[in-house]
C-alpha positions as CSV (number, residue, x, y, z in Angstrom):
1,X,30.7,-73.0,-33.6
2,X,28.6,-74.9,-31.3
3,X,30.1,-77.8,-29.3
4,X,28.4,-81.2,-29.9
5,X,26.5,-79.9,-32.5
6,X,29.7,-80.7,-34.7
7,X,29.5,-84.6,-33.7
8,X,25.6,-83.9,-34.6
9,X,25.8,-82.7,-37.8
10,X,28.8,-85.1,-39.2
11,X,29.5,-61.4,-34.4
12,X,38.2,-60.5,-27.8
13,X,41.2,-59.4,-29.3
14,X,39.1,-56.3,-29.9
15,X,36.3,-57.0,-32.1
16,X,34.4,-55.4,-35.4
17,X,30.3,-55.3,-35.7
18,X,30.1,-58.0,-38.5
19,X,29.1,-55.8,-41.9
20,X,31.5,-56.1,-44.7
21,X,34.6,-53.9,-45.1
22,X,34.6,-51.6,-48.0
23,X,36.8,-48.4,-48.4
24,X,39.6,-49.8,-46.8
25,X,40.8,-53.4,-44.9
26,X,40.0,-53.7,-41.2
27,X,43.4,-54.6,-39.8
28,X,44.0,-55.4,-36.2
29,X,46.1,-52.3,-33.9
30,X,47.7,-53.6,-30.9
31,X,47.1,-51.5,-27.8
32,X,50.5,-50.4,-26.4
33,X,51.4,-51.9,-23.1
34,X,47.4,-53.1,-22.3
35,X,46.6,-56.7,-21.5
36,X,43.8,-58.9,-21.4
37,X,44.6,-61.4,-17.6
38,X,42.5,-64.9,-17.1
39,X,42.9,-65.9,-13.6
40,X,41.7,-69.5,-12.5
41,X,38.4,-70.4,-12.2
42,X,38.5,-71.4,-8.9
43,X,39.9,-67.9,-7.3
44,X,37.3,-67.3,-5.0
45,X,36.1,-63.1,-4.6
46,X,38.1,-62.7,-1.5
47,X,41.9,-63.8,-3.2
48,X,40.7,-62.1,-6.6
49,X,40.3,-58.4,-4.6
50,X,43.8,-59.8,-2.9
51,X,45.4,-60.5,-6.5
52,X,43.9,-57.1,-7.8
53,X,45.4,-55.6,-4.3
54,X,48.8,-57.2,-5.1
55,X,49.1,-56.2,-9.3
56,X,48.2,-52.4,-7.3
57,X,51.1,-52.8,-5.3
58,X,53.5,-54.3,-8.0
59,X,52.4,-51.3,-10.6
60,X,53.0,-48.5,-8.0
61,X,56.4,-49.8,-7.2
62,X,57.7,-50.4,-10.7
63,X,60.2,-47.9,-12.1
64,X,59.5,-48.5,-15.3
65,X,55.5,-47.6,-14.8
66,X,55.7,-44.3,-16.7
67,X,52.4,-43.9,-18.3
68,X,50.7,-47.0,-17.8
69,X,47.5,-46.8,-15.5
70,X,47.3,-50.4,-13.7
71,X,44.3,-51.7,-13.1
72,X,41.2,-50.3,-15.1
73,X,38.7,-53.3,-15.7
74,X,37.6,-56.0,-13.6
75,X,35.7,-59.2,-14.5
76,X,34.2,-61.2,-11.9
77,X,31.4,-63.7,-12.2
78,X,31.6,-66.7,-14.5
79,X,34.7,-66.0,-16.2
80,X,37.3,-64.0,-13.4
81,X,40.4,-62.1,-14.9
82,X,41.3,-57.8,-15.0
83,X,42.6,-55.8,-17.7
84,X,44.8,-52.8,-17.7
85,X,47.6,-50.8,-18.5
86,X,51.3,-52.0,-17.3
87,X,54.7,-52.1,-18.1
88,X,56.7,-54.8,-18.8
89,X,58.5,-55.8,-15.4
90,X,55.2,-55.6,-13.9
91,X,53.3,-57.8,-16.5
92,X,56.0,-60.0,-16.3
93,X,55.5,-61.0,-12.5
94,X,51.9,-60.9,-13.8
95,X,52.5,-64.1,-15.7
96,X,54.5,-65.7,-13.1
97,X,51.5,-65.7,-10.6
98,X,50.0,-69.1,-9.7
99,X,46.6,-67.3,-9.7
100,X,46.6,-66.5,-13.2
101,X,46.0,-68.6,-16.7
102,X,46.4,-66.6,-19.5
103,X,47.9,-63.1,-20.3
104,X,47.3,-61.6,-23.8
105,X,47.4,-58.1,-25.4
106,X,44.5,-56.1,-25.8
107,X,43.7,-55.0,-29.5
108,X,41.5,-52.9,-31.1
109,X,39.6,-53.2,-34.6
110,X,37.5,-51.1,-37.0
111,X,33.9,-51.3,-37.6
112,X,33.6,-53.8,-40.9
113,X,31.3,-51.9,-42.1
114,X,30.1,-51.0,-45.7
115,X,27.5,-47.8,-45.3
116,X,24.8,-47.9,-47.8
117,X,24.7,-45.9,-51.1
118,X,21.0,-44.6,-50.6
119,X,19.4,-42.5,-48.3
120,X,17.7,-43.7,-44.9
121,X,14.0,-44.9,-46.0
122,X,11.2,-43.6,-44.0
123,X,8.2,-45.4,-43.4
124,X,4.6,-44.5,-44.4
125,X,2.5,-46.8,-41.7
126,X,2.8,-50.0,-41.2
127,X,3.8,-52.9,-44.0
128,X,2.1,-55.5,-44.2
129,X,3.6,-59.2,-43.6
130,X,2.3,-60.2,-46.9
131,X,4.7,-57.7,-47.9
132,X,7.5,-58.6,-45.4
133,X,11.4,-58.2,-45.8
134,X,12.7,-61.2,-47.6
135,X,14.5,-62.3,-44.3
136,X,12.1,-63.2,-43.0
137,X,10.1,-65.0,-45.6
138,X,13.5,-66.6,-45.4
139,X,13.1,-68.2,-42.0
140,X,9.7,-68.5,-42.1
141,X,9.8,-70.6,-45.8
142,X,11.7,-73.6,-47.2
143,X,12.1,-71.7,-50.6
144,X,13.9,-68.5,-51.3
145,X,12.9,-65.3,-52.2
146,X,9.8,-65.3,-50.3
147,X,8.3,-61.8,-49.1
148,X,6.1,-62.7,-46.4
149,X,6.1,-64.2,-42.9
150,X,4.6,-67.1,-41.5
151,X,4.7,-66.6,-37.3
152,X,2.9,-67.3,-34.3
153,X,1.5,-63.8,-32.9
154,X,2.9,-64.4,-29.5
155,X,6.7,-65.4,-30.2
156,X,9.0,-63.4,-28.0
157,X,6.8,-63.2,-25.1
158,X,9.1,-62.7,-21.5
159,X,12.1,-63.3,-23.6
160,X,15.3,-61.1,-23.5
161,X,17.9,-60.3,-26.6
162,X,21.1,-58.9,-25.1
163,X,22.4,-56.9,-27.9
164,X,26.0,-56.2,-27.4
165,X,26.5,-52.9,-30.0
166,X,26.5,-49.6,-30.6
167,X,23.2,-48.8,-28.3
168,X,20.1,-49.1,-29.3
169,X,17.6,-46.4,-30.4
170,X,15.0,-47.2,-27.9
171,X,12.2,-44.9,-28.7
172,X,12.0,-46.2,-32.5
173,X,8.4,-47.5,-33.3
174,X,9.6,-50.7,-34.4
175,X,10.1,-51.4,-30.8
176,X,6.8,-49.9,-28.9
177,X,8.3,-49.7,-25.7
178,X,9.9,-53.4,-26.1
179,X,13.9,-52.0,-26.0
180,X,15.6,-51.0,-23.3
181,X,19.5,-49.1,-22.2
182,X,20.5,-51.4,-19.6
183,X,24.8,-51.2,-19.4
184,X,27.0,-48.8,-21.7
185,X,30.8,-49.1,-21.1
186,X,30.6,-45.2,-22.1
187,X,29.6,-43.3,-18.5
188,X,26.8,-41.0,-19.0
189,X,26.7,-42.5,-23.5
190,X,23.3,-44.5,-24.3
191,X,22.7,-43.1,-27.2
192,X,22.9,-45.3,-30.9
193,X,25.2,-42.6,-32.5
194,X,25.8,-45.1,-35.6
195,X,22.7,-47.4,-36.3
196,X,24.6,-50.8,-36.3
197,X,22.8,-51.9,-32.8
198,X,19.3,-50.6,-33.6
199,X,19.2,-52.2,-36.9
200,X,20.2,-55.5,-35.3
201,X,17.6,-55.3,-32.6
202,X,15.4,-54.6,-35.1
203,X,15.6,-58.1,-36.8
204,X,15.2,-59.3,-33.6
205,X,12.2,-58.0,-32.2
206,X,11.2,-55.2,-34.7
207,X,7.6,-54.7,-34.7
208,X,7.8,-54.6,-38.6
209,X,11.3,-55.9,-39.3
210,X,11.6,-58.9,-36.6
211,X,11.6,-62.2,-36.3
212,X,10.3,-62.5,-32.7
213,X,8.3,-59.5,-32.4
214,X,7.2,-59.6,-29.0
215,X,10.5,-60.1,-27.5
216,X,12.6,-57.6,-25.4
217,X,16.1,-56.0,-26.5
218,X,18.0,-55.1,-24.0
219,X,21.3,-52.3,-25.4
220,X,25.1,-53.1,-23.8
221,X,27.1,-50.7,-25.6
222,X,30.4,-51.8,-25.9
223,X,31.1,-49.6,-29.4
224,X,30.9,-45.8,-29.6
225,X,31.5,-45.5,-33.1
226,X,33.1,-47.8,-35.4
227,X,35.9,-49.8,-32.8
228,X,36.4,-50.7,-29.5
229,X,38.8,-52.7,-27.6
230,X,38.5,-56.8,-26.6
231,X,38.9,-55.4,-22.6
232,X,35.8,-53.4,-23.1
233,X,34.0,-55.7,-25.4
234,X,34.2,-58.2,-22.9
235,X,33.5,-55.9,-19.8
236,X,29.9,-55.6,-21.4
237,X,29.9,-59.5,-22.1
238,X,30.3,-60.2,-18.3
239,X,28.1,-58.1,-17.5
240,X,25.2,-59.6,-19.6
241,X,26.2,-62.9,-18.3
242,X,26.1,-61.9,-14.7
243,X,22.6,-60.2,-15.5
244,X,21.0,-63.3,-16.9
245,X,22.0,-64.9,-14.3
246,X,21.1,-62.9,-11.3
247,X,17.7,-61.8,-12.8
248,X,17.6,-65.9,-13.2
249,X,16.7,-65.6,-17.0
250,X,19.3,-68.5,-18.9
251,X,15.8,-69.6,-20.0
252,X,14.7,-66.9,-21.5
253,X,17.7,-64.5,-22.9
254,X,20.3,-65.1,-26.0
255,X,23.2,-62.3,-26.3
256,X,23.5,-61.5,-29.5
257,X,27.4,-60.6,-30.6
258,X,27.4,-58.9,-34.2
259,X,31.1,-58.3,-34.2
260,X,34.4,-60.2,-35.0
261,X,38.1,-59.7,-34.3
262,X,40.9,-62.0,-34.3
263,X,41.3,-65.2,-32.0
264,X,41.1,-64.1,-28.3
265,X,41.6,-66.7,-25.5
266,X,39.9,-64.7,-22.7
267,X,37.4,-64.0,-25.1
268,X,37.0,-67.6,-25.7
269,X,37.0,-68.5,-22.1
270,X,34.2,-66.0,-21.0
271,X,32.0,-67.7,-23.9
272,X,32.8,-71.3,-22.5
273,X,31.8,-70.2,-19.0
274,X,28.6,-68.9,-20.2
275,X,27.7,-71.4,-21.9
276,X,28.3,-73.7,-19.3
277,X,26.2,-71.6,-17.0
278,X,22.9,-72.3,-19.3
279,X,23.8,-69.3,-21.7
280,X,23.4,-69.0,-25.2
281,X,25.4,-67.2,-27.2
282,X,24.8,-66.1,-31.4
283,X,27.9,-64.8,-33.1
284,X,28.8,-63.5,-36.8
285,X,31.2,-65.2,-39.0
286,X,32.7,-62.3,-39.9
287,X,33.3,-60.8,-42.9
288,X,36.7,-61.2,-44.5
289,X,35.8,-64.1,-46.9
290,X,38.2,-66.3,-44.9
291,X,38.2,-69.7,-42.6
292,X,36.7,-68.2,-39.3
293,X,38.3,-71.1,-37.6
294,X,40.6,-68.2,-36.7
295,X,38.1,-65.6,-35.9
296,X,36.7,-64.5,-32.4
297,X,34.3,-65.2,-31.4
298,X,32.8,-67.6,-34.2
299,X,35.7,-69.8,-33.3
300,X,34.5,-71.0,-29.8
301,X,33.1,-74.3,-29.6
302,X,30.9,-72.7,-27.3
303,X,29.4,-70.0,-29.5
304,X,26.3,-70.9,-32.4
305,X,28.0,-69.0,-35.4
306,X,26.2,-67.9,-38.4
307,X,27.4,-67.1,-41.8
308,X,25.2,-65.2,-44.2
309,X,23.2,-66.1,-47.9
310,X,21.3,-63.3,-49.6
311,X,17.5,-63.2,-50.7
312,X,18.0,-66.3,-53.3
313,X,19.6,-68.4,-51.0
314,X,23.4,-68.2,-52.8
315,X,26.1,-67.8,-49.7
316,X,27.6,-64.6,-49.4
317,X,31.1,-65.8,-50.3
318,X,31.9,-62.0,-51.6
319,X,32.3,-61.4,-47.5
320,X,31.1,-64.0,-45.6
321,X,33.5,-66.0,-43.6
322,X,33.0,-69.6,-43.9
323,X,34.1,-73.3,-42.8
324,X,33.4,-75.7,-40.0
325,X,33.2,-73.0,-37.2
326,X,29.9,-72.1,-38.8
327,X,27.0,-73.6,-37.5
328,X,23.9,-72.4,-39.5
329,X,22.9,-69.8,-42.4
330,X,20.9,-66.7,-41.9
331,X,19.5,-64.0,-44.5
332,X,22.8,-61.1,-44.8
333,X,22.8,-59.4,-47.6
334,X,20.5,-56.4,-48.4
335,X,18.6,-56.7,-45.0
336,X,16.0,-53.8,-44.1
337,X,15.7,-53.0,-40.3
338,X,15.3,-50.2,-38.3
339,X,17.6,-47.2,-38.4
340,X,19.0,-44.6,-35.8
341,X,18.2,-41.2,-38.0
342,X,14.9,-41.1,-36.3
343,X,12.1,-43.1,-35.4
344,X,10.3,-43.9,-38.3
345,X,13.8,-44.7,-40.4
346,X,14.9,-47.5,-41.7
347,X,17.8,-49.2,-43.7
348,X,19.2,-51.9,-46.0
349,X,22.3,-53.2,-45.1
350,X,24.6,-55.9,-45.5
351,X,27.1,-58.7,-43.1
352,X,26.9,-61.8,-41.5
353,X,26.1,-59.4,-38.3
354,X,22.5,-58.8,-39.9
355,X,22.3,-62.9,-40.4
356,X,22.7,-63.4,-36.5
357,X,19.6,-61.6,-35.3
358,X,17.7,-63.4,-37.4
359,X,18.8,-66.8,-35.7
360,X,18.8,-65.2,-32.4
361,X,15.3,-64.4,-33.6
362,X,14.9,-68.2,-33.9
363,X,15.9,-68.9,-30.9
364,X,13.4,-66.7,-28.8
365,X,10.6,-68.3,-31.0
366,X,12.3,-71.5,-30.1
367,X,12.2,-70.6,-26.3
368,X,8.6,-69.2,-26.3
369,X,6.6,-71.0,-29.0
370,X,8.5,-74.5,-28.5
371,X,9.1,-74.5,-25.2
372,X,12.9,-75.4,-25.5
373,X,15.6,-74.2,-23.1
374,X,19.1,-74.3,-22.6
375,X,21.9,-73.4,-25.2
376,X,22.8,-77.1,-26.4
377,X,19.1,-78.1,-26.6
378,X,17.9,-74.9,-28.5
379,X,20.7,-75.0,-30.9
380,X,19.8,-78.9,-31.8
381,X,16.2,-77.5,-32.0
382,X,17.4,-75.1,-34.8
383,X,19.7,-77.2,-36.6
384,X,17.0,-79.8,-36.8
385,X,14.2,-77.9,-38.4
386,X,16.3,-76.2,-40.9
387,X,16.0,-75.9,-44.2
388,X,18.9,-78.5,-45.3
389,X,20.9,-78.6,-48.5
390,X,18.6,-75.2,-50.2
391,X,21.9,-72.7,-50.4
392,X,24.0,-72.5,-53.1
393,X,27.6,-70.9,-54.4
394,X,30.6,-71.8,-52.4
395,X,30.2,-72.7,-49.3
396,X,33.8,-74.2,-48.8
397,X,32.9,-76.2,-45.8
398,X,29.9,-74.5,-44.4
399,X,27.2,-75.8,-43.5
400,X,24.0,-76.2,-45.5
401,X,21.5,-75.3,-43.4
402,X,19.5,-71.9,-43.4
403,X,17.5,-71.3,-40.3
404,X,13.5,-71.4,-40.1
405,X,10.8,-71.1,-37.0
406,X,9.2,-74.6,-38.3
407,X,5.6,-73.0,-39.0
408,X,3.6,-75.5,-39.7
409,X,1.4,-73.3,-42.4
410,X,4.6,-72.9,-44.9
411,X,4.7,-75.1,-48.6
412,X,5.7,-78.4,-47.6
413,X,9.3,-78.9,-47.9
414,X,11.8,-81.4,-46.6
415,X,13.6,-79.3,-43.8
């Protein structure tokens, strides 16, 4: 949900990749004794490495320390805070320090995923657009159920997707050289061992499968397999921030977030700062058919949140999460992209976390075809152009707007 872009218009707790739960309910596991600290965004480096020195001090003295570690992550940057193992005399003096803003517990959540019935599909050469996944015919179209794309040849160009995932098969030949491993959270682990994070990047840039084809994903793997924890999730979210902006590229890069997990302040936090800092962010609804007003992080007014419709247009109210923390609609259910099994494989899928690429998509055409920059000014961009009032079924309070690149060769249409 995109601040301002409410009053315009009128995918961590630990968090799941956004594809819809199947065999069994994803339910949320508290981590015993680990925390998630905010400190103040005005500690400078110097009394941060004092604080961290001081919570070393308090652990190693405690009594009560037993098994707890201290100290294992720490955030620095735009958004400043630690997590860690600690017992409960030591988080308690934790709380009590005029340095810090928030303490919550870390979590950790299952993959919402819903694996395919058929078999990985390998491709014979290369498809045609004219015969194009319906996706993006979708955001290319203002009419459903359209099977070919409409896009400028040169959208992507020296733009960046930061695809927080599961890794990203890099040597796939939807990507010709255009994805790279650039931060795991798993020491010595680069490898997509699941698929989630190449079929997203896929969408994004696939040479094939994507919506801006000439763009660059860039793999922070934050899952390795189907959960992870908020403290590691955001570890990798820091670090994509801090990237962009060292390599001076807010103009350029979107991080794309196909997960959810419960409400998470410090998750919340680090999007605000981002986003403050010239950063865009795309995030999935989720998938539990519920408000996502609740939901992390489709819940930050700093976050463009996108709910899914399938191939005619009807929202996917069977798993989609919906209400005013969406901001836009993006093709979910059904979606082919590329595949992890080798590198000609591919894969139909389903969730609101195959929606998002396709608006990150949009928003690196935006940035290189349009010219448009910053997070508040691209997300007005795609809000404006569209296609307004086409999606059907319940929405219950979504919005009616399914995203489009604004080609100026697709059937006339009021956007």
């Amino acid at each position: 949900m995109i601040l301002g872009n409410i009053l315009a218009l009128a995918a961590l707790t630990s968090s799941a990749l956004a594809a819809p739960a199947s065999q069994s309910a994803t339910s949320s596991r508290i981590i015993p004794g680990s925390y998630i600290i905010t400190l103040k965004e005005n500690v400078e480096a110097r009394a941060m490495q004092a604080h961290i020195n001081w919570v070393g001090a308090v652990h190693k003295r405690s009594i009560k320390k037993r098994d707890t570690t201290g100290v294992a992550i720490e955030y620095a940057g735009t958004f400043k805070g630690y997590a860690g193992s600690f017992d409960e005399d030591t988080i308690a003096q934790i709380r009590d320090h005029p340095d810090v803003v928030n303490v919550e517990q870390d979590k950790m959540w299952h993959l919402a995923y819903q694996k395919p019935s058929q078999q990985p599909i390998r491709r014979a050469g290369l498809v045609n657009q004219k015969r194009a996944p319906y996706g993006l015919g979708s955001v290319s179209h203002r009419t459903a159920d359209i099977w070919e794309y409409i896009y400028d040849a040169t959208a992507g160009h020296d733009t960046y997707a930061y695809v927080l995932d599961t890794g990203i098969r890099i040597t796939h030949n939807e990507f010709q050289g255009r994805a790279k491993n650039v931060y795991t959270a798993f020491p010595g682990q680069w490898n997509d061992t699941h698929g989630h994070g190449t079929h997203v990047s896929g969408t994004i840039i696939g040479n094939e499968f994507g919506v801006a084809k000439n763009a660059t994903a860039l793999s922070v793997k934050v899952f390795e397999g189907e959960d992870s924890p908020t403290s590691t999730i955001l570890g990798g979210y820091n670090w994509a921030v801090n990237d962009i902006i060292a390599n001076n590229r807010q103009n350029s890069s979107v991080i794309n977030m196909s997960l959810e997990g419960e409400e998470s302040q410090a998750y919340n936090d680090a999007l605000e700062k981002a986003y403050k800092a010239g950063i865009l962010s795309v995030v999935a609804a989720g998938n539990k058919a519920k408000d996502a007003s609740n939901v992390s992080p489709a819940s930050s007014p700093y976050a463009f949140t996108v709910g899914a419709v399938d191939r005619d247009w009807i929202f996917a109210e069977e798993y989609s999460n919906y209400g005013k923390a969406l901001d836009i609609l993006g093709p979910g259910t059904d979606v082919l992209s590329a595949w992890n099994d080798g590198d000609g494989m591919s894969r139909v899928i389903s969730g609101t976390s195959m929606a998002t690429p396709h608006i990150v998509g949009l928003a690196l055409y935006a940035m290189s075809i349009y010219n448009i920059h910053g997070p508040k000014a691209i997300t007005d961009f795609i809000l404006s152009t569209a296609t307004k009032g086409a999606a059907t079924g319940s929405l219950q309070g979504s919005p009616n707007l399914i995203g489009n690149n604004n080609n100026k060769l697709q059937p006339s249409r009021k956007p």
